[in-house]
C-alpha positions in Angstrom: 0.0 0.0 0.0 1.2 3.4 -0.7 2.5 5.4 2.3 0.6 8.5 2.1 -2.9 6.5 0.8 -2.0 5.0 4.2 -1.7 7.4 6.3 -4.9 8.7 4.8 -6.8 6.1 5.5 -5.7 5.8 9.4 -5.3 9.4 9.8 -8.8 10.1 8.5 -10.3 6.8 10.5 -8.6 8.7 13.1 -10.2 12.1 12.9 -13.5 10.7 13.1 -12.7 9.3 16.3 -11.0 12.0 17.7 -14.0 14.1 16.3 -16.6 12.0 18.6 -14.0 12.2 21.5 -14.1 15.9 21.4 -17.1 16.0 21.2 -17.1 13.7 24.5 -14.6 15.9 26.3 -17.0 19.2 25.8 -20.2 17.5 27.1 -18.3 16.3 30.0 -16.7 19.4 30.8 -20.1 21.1 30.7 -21.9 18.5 32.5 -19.0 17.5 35.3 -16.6 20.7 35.3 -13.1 20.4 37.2 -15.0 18.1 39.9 -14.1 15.9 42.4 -16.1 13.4 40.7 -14.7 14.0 37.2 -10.7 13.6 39.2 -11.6 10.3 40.4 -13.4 9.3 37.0 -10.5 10.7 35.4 -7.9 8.6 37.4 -10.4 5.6 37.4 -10.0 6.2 33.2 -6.3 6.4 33.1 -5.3 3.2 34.1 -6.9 0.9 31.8 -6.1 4.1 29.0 -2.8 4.0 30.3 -2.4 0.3 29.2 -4.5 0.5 26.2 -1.5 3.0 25.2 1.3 0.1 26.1 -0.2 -2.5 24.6 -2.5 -0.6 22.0 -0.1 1.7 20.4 3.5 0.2 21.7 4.6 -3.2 22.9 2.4 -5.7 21.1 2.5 -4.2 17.9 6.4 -3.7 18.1 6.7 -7.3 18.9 3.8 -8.8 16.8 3.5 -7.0 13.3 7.2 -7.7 12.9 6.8 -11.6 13.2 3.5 -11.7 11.7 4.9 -10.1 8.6 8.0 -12.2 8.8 6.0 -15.4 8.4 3.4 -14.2 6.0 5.7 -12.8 3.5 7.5 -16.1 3.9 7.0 -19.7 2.6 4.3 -20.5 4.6 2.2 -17.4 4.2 -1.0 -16.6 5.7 -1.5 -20.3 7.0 2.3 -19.7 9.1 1.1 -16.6 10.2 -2.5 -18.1 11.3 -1.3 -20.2 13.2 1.7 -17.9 14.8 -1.3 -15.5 15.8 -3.6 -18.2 17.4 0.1 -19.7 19.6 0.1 -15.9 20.9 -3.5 -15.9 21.5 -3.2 -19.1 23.7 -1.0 -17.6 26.3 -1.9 -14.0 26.0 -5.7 -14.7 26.7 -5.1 -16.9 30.6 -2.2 -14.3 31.1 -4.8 -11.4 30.8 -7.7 -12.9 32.7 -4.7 -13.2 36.0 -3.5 -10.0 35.6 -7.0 -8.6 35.5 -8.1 -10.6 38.3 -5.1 -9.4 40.1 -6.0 -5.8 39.7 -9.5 -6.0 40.8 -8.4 -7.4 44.0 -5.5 -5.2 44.9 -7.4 -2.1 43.1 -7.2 0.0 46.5 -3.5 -0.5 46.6 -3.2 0.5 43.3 -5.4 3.5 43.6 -3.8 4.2 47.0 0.0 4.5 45.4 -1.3 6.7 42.1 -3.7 8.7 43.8 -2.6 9.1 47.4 -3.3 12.7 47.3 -7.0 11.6 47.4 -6.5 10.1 50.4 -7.5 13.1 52.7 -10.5 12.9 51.1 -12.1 9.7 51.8 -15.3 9.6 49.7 -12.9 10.5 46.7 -10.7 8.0 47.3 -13.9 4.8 47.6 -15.1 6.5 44.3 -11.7 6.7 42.1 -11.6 2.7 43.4 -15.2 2.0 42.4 -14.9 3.5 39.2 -11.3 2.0 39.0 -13.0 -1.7 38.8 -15.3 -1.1 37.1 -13.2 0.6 33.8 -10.1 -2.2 34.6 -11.8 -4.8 32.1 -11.5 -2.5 29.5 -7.2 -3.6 30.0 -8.1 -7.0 28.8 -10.8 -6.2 26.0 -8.0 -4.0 24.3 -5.5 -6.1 24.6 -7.1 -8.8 22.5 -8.1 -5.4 20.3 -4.3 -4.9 20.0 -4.1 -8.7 18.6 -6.8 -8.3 16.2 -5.4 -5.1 15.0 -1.7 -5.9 14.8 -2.9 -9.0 12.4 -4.9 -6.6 10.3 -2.2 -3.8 9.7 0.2 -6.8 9.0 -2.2 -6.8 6.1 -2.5 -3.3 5.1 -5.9 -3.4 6.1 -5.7 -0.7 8.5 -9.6 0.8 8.6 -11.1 -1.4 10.8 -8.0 -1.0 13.6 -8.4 2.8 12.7 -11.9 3.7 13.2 -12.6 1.1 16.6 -11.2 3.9 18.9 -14.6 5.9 18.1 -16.5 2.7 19.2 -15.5 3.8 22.8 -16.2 7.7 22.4 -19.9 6.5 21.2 -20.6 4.5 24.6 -19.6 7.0 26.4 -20.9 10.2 25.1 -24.3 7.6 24.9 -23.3 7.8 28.9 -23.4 11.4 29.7 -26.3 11.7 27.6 -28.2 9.2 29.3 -27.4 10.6 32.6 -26.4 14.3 32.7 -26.8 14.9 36.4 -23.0 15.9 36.7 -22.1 14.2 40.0 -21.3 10.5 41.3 -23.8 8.6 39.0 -22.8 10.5 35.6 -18.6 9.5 36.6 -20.2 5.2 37.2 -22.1 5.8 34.2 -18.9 6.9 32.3 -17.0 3.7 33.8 -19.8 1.7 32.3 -19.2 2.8 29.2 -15.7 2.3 29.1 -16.0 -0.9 29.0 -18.9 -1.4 27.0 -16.9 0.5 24.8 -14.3 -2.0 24.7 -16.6 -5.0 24.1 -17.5 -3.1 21.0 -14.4 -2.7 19.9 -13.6 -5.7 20.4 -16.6 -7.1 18.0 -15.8 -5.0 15.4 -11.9 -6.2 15.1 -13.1 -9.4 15.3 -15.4 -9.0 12.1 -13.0 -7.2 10.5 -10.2 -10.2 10.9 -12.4 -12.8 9.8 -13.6 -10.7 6.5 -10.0 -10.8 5.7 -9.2 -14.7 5.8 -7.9 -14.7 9.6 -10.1 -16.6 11.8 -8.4 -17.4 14.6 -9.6 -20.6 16.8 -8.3 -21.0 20.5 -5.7 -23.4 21.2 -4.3 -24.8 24.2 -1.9 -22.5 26.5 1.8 -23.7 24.8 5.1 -21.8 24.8 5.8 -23.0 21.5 9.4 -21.4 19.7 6.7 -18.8 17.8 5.4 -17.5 21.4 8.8 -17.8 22.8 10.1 -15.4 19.8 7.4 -13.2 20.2 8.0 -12.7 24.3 12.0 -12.3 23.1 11.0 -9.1 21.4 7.6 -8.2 22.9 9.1 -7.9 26.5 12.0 -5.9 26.2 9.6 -3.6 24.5 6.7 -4.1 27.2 9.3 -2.4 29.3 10.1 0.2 27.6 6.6 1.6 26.8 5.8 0.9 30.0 8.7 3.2 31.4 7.1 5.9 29.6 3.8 4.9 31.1 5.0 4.8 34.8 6.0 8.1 33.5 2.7 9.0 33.2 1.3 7.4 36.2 4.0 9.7 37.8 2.6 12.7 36.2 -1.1 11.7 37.4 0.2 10.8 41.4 1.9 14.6 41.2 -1.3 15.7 39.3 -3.9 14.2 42.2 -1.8 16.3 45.1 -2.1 19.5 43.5 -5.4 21.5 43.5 -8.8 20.6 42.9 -9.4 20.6 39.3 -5.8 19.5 38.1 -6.5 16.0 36.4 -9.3 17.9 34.3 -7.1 20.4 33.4 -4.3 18.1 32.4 -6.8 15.9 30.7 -8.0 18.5 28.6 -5.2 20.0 27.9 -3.9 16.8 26.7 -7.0 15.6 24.7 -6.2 18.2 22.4 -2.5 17.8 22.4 -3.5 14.0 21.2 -5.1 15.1 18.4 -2.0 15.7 15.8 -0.2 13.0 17.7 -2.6 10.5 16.8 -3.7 11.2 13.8 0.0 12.0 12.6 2.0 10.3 14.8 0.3 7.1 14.9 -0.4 7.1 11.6 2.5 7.2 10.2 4.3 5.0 12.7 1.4 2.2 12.2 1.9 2.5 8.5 5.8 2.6 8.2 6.3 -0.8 10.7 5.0 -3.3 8.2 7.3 -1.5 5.3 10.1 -1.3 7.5 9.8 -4.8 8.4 9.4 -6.0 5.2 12.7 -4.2 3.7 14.6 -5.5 6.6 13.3 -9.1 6.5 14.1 -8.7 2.3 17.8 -7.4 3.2 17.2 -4.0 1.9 18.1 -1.1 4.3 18.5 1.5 2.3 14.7 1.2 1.1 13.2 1.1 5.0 15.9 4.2 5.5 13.9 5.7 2.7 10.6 4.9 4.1 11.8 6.8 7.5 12.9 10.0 5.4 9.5 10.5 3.7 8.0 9.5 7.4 10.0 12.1 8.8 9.5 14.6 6.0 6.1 14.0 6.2 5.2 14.3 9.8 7.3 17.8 10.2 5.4 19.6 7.4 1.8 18.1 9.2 3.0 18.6 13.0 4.5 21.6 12.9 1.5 23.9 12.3 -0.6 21.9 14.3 1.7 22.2 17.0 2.6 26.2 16.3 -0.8 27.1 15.8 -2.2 25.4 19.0 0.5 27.3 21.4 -1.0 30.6 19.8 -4.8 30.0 20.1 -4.3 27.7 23.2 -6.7 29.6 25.2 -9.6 30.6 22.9 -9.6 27.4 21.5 -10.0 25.6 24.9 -12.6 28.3 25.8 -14.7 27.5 22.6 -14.3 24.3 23.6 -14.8 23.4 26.9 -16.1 26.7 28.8 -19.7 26.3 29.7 -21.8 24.6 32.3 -20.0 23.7 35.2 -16.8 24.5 33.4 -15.8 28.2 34.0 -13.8 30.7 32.3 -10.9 30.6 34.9 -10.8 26.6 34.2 -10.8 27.3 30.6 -7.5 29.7 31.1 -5.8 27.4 33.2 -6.4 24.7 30.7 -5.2 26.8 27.7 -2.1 27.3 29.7 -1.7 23.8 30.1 -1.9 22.9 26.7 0.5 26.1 25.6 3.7 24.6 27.6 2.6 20.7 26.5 2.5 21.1 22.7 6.4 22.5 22.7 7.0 18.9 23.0 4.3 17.5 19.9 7.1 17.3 17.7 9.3 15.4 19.3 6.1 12.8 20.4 5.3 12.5 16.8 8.9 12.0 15.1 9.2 9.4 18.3 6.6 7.7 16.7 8.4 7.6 13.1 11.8 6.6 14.9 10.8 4.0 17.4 9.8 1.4 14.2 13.6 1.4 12.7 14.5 -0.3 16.3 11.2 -2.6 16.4 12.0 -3.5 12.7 15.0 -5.4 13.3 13.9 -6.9 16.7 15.5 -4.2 18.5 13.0 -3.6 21.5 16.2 -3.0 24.0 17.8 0.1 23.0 13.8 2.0 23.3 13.9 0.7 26.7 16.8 2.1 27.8 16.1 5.7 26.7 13.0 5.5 28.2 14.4 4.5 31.2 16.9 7.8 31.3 13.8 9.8 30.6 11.6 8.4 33.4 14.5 9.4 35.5 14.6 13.1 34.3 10.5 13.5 34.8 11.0 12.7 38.2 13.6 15.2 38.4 11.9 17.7 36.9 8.5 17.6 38.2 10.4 17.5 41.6 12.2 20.6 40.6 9.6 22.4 38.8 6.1 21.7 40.7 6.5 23.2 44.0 7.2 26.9 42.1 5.1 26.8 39.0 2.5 23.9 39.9 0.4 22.2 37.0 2.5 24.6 34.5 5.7 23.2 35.8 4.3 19.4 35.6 3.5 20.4 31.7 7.2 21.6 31.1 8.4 18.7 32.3 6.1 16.2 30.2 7.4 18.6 27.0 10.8 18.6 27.6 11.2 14.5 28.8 10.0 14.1 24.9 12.3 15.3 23.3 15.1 14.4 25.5 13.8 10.8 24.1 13.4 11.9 20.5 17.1 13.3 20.3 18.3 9.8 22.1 16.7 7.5 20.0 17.8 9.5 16.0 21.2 10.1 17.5 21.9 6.1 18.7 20.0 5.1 14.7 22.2 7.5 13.2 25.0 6.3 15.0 24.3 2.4 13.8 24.1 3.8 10.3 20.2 2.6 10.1 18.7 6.3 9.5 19.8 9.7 9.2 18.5 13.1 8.1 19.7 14.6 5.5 20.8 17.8 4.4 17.8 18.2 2.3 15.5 17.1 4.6 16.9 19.4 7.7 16.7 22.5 4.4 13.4 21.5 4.2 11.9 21.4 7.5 14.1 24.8 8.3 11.8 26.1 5.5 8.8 24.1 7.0 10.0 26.2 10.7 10.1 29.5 8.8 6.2 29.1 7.3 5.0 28.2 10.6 6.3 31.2 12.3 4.6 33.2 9.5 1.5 31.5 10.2 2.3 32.1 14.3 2.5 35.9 13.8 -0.6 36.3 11.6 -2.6 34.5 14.2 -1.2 36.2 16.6 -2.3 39.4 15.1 -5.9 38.4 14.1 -6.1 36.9 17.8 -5.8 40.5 19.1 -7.4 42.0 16.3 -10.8 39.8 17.5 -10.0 39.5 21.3 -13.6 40.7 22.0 -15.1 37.8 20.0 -12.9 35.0 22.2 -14.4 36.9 25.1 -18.3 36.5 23.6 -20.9 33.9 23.5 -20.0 30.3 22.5 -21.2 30.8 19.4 -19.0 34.0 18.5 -15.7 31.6 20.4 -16.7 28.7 17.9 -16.6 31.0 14.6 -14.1 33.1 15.9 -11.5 29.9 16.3 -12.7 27.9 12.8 -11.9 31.3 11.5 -8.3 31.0 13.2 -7.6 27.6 12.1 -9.1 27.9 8.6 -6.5 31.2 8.1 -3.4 29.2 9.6 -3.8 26.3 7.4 -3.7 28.5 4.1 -1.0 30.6 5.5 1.1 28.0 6.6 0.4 25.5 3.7 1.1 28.6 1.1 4.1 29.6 2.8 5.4 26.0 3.0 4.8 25.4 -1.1 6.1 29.2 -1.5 9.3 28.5 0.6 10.2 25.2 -0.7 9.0 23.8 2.6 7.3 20.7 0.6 8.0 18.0 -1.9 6.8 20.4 -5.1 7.3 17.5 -7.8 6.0 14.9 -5.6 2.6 17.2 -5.2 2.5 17.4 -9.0 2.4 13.8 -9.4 0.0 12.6 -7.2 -2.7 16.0 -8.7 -1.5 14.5 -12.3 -2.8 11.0 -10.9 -5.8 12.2 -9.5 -6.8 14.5 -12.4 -6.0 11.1 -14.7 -8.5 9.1 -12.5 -11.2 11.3 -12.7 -10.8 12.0 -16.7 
């Protein structure tokens, strides 16, 4: 499959989920505010999310698309590849159902060593482990999601993988709609639907598998040499993504002792820092693994090196307005978002602040994603683990350092500047193996891609003063007011780029030429 008709297809699947989940994140800030109930449904959420990231998005499909393609573009195609899938399944299902059980029981423990700042608070600490148990089975539904997914991508089919994240947004915007009330019973109605949301999921993959030839049957539990090459690599990388995700559990036990109000903020904040990082980032690194892997397994480096290039290329002239033009409107935009209801102007400032400081580091999240795949490629999952294991180390640091004198701003410095510590680790230790580099085209190129966003930055910039009155008006007059913004930056920026050589001009040409040729 063509790269960029990939990335089209799972960057567009992907906007229509993120769509729904905006539009879940402003009925809940309306209906719940910066509660205590929406904290402890917030914490309750990030756990199971926090694994649906490791497994989802990291360590399964670093050590499973890899293999899969290995034995499917070998000699005993899909059949091999069947069977290697329904070997994983074996061990992977029992190993889930423990570690699930395992968390139900100890949940308060859990709770108790993430969230400990809630433990002045008694009533908020029962409810964060209520609504805890109650959104844990999600862990297990999405890891079997992760299998179905990682067999599909393995076969370019990437639409049904692409689009199940909206599955969950659906159940549980159906939830706040169902019960609005704002309090206790709207944050169990939301944990309901978390995991409803995952048996959805979970259906749909499991369609989509079987309409492309994969049905998988269960087997007996058996470390066969398949599942003991597959825990090899999938391990190592466990470990590492799950650094990064004790990172995160760091950032929400700092989050939980600071004011009331802080988890919202720093989950709104980074709900729309997610956007361009998931429907760029993951994009892009879900549809350059299989390549990669199949280059590598076919003894051609040079072509997955080129494959990282146009990755690289291609993520810099996406991200880089995104991320530029969301540290300028920051704060109307999260005002025509999410002010309303229970959800004040004040919260609405504090969360545009947030989200200012956290999108220095988008770029770096997003070429992470298009560098992490030339390790997981060649069965590296090692080296990842080790840089995320420096970078744990320097979030502690900092949000030690930085927390006590600037509070939630100085906890989203620290998350922006831990990744790109890890971006500039991982390219220097590829470049340094002689597996990828960027060129001196490519680093003329984004400088030219850097000079139209700062274009773009000053014209919004202006117009954002030039309006300030309308980003102080009704919702309707925010809502215009910011499409207006973000309408103007993408011309300017996307102009500017083409003007400024800041784009592949030829390669544009082509693909119009092939369009126009289609449609004649």
């Amino acid at each position: 499959m063509n790269l960029v008709k990939a990335i089209g297809t799972i960057g567009g699947l992907t906007m229509v989920s993120r769509i729904f989940g905006f539009a879940r994140e402003m009925l809940m800030a309306r209906i719940m505010g910066a509660s205590g109930a929406a904290d402890a449904f917030l914490v309750a959420f990030r756990l199971p999310n926090t694994f649906r990231r490791l497994f989802g998005e990291g360590a399964f499909s670093a050590g499973f698309v890899p293999l899969f393609s290995q034995r499917f573009h070998g000699e005993g195609g899909i059949e091999d590849a069947k069977k290697f899938s329904e070997e994983v399944l074996a061990v992977f299902l029992p190993t889930l159902f423990l570690f699930t059980l395992l968390f139900e029981v100890a949940m308060p423990l859990f709770v108790w060593a993430i969230a400990s700042g809630y433990t002045d608070e008694p009533a908020k600490f029962a409810l964060t482990v209520s609504l805890s148990r109650i959104t844990f089975p999600y862990l297990l539904l999405i890891s079997l999601v992760s299998l179905f997914s990682g067999v599909l991508n393995s076969l370019t089919k990437f639409a049904a993988a692409a689009f199940a994240p909206a599955l969950l947004n659906v159940a549980m915007l159906m939830a706040l709609i169902l019960v609005p009330d704002g309090g206790v019973k709207t944050a169990y109605a939301l944990a309901v639907g978390v995991t409803v949301g995952g048996v959805m999921q979970l259906v749909l993959l499991w369609f989509a598998a079987r309409k492309a030839g994969v049905s998988l049957r269960l087997r007996r539990p058996k470390i066969t040499p398949g599942v003991k090459q597959f825990f090899v690599v999938v391990i190592p990388a466990t470990l590492g993504a799950g650094v990064y995700q004790i990172s995160q559990l760091i950032d929400t036990f700092f989050a939980t002792r600071l004011p009331e109000g802080s988890m919202s903020y720093l989950n709104y904040s980074d709900r729309l820092n997610q956007l361009p990082l998931s429907v760029i980032g993951t994009a892009l690194g879900t549809a350059i693994l299989p390549q990669i892997s199949r280059f590598i397994s076919k003894g051609e480096p040079d072509e997955a090196a080129k494959v990282q290039g146009q990755a690289v290329e291609l993520s810099m002239l996406l991200c880089l307005p995104a991320a530029l033009a969301l540290a300028v409107v920051a704060g109307p935009l999260c005002a025509a978002l999410f002010q309303g209801g229970k959800f004040t102007a004040q919260d609405a400032m504090v969360t545009g602040n947030v989200l200012a400081i956290i999108v220095a580091g988008l770029p770096a999240y997003v070429l992470v994603k298009v560098i992490t795949p030339g390790f997981y490629a060649r069965q590296d999952t090692k080296t990842p683990v080790k840089t995320a294991a420096i970078v744990l180390i320097a979030n502690v640091v900092l949000n030690f350092a930085l927390i006590p004198l600037f509070g939630i701003y100085g906890l989203a410095f620290a998350i922006a500047a831990c990744s790109w510590l890890n971006c500039v680790m991982l390219y220097v230790i590829l470049r340094a193996r002689g597996h990828f580099r960027i060129e001196g085209w490519l680093w003329g190129r984004i400088a030219r891609q850097i000079a139209a966003g700062l274009l773009m930055m000053a014209i919004l910039w202006g117009l954002r003063m030039l309006f300030a009155d309308w980003f102080a008006g009704s919702v309707g007059q925010r809502m215009v007011s910011v499409t207006a913004l973000v309408g103007v930056g993408g011309v300017v920026y996307f102009v500017a780029a083409y003007l400024f050589g800041g784009m592949d001009k030829e390669g544009l040409r082509v693909l119009l030429r092939s369009r126009k040729k289609k449609e004649a």
